[in-house]
Each structure stands twice: as C-alpha cells, then as structure tokens.
TIZADO-13946 format. One record per residue: x, y, z of N, C-alpha, C in turn. Coordinates in pm, whole numbers, plus 50000, padded with zeros to 5 digits. Atoms other than C-alpha are relative to their C-alpha. Layout:
XYZXYZXYZ;...
//
This chain:
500844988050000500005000050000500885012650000;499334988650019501545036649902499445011450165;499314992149908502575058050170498395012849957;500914987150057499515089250173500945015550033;499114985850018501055121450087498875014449951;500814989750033499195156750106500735011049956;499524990450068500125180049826499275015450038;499904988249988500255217749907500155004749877;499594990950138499665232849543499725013450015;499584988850031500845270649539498625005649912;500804989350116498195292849348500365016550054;500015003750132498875316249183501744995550028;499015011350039501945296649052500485004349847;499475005850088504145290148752500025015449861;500134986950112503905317748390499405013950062;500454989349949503605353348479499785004049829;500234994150103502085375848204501335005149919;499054995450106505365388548102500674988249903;499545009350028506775353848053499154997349858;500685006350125503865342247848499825012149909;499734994150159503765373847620501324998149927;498815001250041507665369447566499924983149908;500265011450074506815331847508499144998649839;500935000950085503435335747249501245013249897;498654992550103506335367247068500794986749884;498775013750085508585336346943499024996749918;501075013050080505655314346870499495008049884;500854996150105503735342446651501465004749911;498824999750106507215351946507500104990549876;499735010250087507775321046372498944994749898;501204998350131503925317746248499825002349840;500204991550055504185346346109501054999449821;499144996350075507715350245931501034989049945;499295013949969508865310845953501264999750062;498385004649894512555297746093500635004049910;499634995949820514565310146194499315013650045;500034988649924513665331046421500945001650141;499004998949904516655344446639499155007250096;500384992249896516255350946993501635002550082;498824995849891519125368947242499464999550105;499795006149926519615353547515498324989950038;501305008749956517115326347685498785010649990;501514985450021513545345247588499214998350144;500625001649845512685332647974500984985850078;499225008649976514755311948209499394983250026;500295010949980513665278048143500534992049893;499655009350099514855248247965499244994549928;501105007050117512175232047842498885008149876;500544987550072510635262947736500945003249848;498664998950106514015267647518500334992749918;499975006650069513945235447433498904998749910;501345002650061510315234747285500175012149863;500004988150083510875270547111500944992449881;498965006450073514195253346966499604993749858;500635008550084512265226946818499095004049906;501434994350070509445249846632501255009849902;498964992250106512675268346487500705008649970;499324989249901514065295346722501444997350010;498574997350014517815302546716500185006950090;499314992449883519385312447065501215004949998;499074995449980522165332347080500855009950135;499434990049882523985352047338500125014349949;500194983349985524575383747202500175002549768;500794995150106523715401746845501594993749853;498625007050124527235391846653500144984849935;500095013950058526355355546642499034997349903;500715001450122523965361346389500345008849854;499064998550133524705361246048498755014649934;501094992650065522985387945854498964998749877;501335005950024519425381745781498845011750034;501344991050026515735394045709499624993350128;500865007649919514735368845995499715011550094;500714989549892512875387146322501654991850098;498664997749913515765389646574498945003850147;500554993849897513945386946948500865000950088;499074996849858515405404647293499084994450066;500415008349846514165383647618499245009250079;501024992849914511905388547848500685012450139;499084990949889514685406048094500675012549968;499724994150011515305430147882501885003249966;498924999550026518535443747729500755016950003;498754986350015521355476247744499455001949810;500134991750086520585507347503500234995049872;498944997450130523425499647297499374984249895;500555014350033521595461247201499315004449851;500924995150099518685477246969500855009949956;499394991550102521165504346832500554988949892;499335014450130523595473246689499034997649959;500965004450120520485458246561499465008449926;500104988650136519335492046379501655000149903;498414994750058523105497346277500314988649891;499645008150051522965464446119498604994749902;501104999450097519685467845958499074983350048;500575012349912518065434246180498865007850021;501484994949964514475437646213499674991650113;500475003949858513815431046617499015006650058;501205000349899510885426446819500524998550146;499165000149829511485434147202498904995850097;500695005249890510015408847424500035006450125;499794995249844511145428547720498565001550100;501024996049941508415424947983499665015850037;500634992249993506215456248020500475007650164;499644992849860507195458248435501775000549999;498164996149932511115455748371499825014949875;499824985050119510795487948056499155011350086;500194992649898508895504048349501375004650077;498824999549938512265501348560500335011449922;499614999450060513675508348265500125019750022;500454983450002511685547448228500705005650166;499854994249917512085552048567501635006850043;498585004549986515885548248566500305015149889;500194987350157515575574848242500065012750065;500394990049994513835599348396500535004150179;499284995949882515875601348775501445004349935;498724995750012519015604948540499915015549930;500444981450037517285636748346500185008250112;499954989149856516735652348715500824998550059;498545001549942520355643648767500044993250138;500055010149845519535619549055501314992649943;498335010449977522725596149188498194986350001;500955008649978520655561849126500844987150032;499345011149913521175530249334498814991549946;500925006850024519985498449189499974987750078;500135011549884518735467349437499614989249889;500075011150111519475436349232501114989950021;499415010149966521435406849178501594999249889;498774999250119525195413048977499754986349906;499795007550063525335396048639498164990849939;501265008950083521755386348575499875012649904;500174996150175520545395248233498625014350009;501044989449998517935422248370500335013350049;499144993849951520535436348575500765010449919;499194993050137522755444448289499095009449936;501054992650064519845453748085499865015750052;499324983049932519245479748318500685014850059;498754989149987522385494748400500225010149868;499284993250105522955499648029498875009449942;500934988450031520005522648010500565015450010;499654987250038522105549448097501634999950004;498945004950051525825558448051500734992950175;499405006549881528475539048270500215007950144;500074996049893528695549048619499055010650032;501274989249990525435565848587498694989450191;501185010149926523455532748815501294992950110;499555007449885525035518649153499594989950062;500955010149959524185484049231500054994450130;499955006049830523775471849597498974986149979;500645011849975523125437749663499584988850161;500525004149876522925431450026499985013450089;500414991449887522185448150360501205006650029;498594998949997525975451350379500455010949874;499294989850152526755472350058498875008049987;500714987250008523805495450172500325010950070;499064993749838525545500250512501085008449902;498344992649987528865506750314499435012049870;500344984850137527295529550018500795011250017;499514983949992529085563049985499275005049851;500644991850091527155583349758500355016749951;498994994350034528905611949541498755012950061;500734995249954525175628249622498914998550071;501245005749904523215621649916499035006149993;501764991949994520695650149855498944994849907;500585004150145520315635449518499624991249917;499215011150030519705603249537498664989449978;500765012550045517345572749383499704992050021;499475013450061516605540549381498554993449944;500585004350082515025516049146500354982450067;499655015549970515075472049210499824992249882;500505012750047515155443248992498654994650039;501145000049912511945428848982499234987349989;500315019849950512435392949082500544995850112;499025003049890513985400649404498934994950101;500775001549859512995387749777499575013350023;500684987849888510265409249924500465006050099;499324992949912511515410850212501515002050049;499134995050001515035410550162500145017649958;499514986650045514605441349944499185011750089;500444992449871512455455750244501295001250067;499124998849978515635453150414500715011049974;498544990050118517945470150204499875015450026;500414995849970515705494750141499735011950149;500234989949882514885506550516501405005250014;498814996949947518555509350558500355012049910;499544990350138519175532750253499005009550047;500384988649922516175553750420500154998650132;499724996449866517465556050727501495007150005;498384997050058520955564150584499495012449952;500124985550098519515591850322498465001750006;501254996049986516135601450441499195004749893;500604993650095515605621550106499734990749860;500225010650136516055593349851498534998849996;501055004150102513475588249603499444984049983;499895018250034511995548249572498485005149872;501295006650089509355539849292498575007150045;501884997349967505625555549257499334983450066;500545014750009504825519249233500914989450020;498985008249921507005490549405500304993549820;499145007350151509285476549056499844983150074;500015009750023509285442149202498304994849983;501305006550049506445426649030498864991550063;501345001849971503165417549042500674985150019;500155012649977503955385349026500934989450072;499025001849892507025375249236499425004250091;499954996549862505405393249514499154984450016;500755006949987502285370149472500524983150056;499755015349939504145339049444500614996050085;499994995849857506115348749763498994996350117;500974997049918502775353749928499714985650077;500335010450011501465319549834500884983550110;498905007749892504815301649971499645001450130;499974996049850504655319150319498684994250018;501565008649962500825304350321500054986350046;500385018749998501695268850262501044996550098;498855007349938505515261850395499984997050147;499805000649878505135264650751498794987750023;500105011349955502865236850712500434986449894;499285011450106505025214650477500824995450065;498745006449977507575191850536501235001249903;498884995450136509325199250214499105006149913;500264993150115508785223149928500734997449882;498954999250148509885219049569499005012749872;499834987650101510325247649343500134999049882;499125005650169510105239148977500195011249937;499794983050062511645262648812501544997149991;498794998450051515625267148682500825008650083;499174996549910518775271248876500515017549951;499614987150009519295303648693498975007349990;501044991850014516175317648709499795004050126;500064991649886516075347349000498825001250053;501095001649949512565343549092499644990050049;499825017049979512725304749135500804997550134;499115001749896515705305849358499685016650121;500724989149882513755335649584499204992150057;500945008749927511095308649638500364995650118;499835005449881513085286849802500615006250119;499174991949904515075309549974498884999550152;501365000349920511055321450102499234987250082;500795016249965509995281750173500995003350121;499945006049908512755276350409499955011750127;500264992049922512525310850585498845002750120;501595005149962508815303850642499684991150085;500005009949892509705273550847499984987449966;499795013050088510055245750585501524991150050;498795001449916512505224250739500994991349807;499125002450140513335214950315499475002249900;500394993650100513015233850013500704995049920;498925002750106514675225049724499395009649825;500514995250136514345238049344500684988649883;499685017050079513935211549073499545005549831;500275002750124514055213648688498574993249959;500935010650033512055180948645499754991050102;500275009749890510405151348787501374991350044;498665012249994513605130148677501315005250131;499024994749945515525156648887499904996150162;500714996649875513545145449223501234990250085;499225007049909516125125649500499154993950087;500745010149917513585100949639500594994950155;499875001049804515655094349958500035015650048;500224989249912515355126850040498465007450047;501585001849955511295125550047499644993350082;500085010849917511285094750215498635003450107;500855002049924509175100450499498925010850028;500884989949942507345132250466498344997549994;501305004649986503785133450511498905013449894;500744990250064502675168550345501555008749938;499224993350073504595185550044499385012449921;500484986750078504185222649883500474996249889;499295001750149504605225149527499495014349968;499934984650105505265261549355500424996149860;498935001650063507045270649044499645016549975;499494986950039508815301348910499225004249910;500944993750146507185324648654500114992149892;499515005450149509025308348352499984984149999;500225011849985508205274748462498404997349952;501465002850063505265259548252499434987650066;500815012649900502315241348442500454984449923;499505017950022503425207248246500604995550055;498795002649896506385207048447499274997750135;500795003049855504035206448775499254990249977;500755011050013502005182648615500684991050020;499235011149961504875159448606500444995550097;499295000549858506195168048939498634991950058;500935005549921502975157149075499714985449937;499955010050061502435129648870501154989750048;498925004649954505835116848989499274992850140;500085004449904504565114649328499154991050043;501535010550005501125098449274500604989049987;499215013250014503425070549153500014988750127;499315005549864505015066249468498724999950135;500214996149858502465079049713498455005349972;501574999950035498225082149758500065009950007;499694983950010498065117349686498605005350036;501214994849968495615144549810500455015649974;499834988150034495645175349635498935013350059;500344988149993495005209349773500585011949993;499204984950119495495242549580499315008150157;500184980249900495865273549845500285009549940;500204984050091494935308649666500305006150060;500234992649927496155334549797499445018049908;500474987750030495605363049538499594992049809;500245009950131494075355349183500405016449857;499134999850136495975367748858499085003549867;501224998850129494235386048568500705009749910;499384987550111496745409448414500784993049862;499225005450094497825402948086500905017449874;499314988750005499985424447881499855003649805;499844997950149499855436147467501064999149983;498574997750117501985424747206500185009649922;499854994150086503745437346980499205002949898;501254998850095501895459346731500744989049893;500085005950103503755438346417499834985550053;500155011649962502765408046579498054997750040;501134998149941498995418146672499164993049903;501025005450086497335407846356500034986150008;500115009550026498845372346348499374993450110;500795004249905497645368046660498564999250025;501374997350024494265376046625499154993049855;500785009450095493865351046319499424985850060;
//
C-alpha cells in the first residue's frame, strides 16, 4: 500500500504575464515570418521552454554578433537588454521585436527619467543577471550603483546624498529588498523609491502563496531553473517560512527520492518561467510513489495580461 502524501499546490503559481507574452512573441514570430527566428539570450529562464521554442525553429544566441545577417525577426528576452543592444540591431539593419516584459521597461523609464533630474541612482538587484545588465545599460556607465545586500547599503558612499534614487530588479525577495531598502532610508532620508514598488506583480504574489503553505510542509519543491532569479527567491522564502526542506527542481527526473522518504505533506510552487506541464509531472511523479491528496491554496488571483507587439497583433488575432 503507498505511503499517503498531502500536496500543498501554490496558486497563483508558475507563467507570469510577462513570461507568456515573451513566450506567444517567438511562437507568433515564427507563424508569422517562419525559421529562423533568432532570439538573444534565453527569451525566459527555462529549459524546456528553450527547448520546445528550439524545436518549432528559434535560434538562441547570446549576444547580436552571432547572427549572420538576415531578414529573419531577431527577438530580445523577456529581461530586457542595454541601450546599445537595439542600436547594433538598427546599425545592422536586423528587424527586432522586444520581448522585454512591460514591468522591467517600466524600471527601465524610471531609471531614464531620475538620470534627466540628475539623481545619483542606486539599483537593488542581483550582479550579472541579464535584467541587471539590461538595466544598467539604460544609461551611461557609472550613471546606476548596484547594491546587493544589507551590507553594501551600510557601506554605500554616495557622490550625492541630497540627490539620490533608487530603482530594484523585479524578481527580488520581498523582504530582503524591504531590508535594504529601510537601511538606505534611514541612511539618506531624502532618497526617492518607485511611485509603484518595481518588484512585480507577480514575484510578490508567488512569495505570498509560499509563506501560506511552507510552515505547514515538510518539504517544498520549486520547479523552476537554477538560473532563474525568481525560482531561487522561492526557496530561499519556503525555508525562511519554516520549511525544514526546500529544494528547486528542473524536472520530475531531477527529484532525489531518499530525500522525500518520509514526509507526510509537500508544497509545490514554480517560478514564473516554469510551465504548468512541468508541475503536472512533478505531481504525477509522486502519485506514483504515494496516495496523493491535492490541495490548491489561493492566495491572490491573477488577471493581468499584457499587449503584444503591434507587428505581431494581427497574426495573433487570426
């Protein structure tokens, strides 16, 4: 007789609106204009996602020189890319569509329009991710200051404290970047933060959802990709919450069965760029092993979606 196991399913969960417009971009690209269709860098951090696009006839590249010159559509990622990205592709006569989600080209303005009013701007983010960059290169070099812990808010020296910004990545921990944050106003009372909090609608949510379930889980798994910054916030959030084991998992194949062994109730999330099939499997996995009893905990329900591109609007609408 199988072991009974009570699943904790996360709502909301898994594709955020930016993801899936960046995703349905490729797909109507390719509709539209056939293969190839180049994309720079991962168009969302997932593998199977990458791999599926791959297969329909999408061309990944890292950066704009690895493509040969072509009429094909040329897409930028959902994380957004530096100024100078879409100049090379005008300069080189590449006709690109810019997946960039709608809440990071928000950042983006905001970042714009504190360097017009000659603000010093401090950005709360993670060195080396691809949204990071993106955003720095919005304006010129040593225009954006990046702080990444509580520690490098403490040590900040700022060339103008009267004058001073800040903007976040917006796939960070909630309440890490609460953190940060208080310390930077308590340091420079006059700094400027966001009309509207930059980390997203939908990282906060799936945050929320975690802190609901983990404290009564025995383990959490996170499907979602080791390089994907919203994924690896989850778990961070699971074991903070009181999860005495979080983990973050690709796939089912990825699961370490002695390390389930004896639990009795498991959460299941996943990252934005993680597609519900992947949860289907994860769960599916476990039914295998174990009499399953599924219950979905809501904590906020999900209705924003975002417009494509206008040269992409018609094919969509056939």
């Amino acid at each position: 007789m199988k072991p009974r196991l009570k699943i904790l399913l996360c709502s909301p969960r898994g594709f955020c609106a930016g993801v899936d417009r960046a995703i349905q971009i490729v797909e109507l690209a390719l509709k539209r204009y056939g293969a190839p269709v180049y994309v720079r860098h991962e168009i969302v951090h997932n593998r199977y996602v990458v791999d599926s696009l791959k297969a329909k006839g999408a061309v990944f590249v890292e950066e704009l020189d690895q493509i040969p010159d072509t009429d094909a559509p040329v897409v930028f990622s959902a994380h957004g890319v530096a100024k100078s990205v879409p100049e090379t592709a005008a300069a080189r006569n590449l006709f690109h569509v810019d997946a960039t989600c709608p809440l990071v080209t928000k950042v983006h303005r905001e970042a714009e329009i504190h360097f017009r009013k000659g603000r010093e701007i401090v950005l709360i983010g993670h060195a080396g991710h691809p949204e990071v960059i993106g955003t720095m290169g919005q304006l010129p070099d040593g225009a954006v200051s990046l702080i990444e812990t509580v520690e490098d808010a403490r040590a900040f020296a700022p060339g103008s404290p009267e004058a001073l910004a800040f903007i976040t990545q917006t796939t960070l921990s909630v309440d890490d970047t609460a953190e940060i944050v208080s310390v930077l106003r308590a340091r420079f009372p006059e700094i400027i933060g966001p009309h509207k909090e930059d980390i997203c609608y939908a990282t906060t949510n799936r945050q929320d959802a975690v802190k609901a379930v983990a404290p009564r889980a025995d383990a959490t798994i996170v499907v979602g990709a080791p390089n994907s910054s919203n994924s690896q916030r989850l778990v961070e959030v699971a074991r903070r919450a009181g999860c005495p084991k979080a983990v973050l998992l690709q796939r089912a194949s990825d699961i370490d069965w002695d390390a389930f062994g004896d639990i009795a109730t498991l959460a299941i999330t996943a990252g934005a760029s993680a597609p519900e099939v992947l949860v289907e499997e994860m769960i599916g996995a476990f039914a295998d092993r174990y009499d399953i009893d599924v219950e979905t905990v809501s904590t906020a329900d999900e209705t924003i979606a975002f417009n494509l591109p206008r040269a992409l609007r018609e094919t969509a609408a056939e």
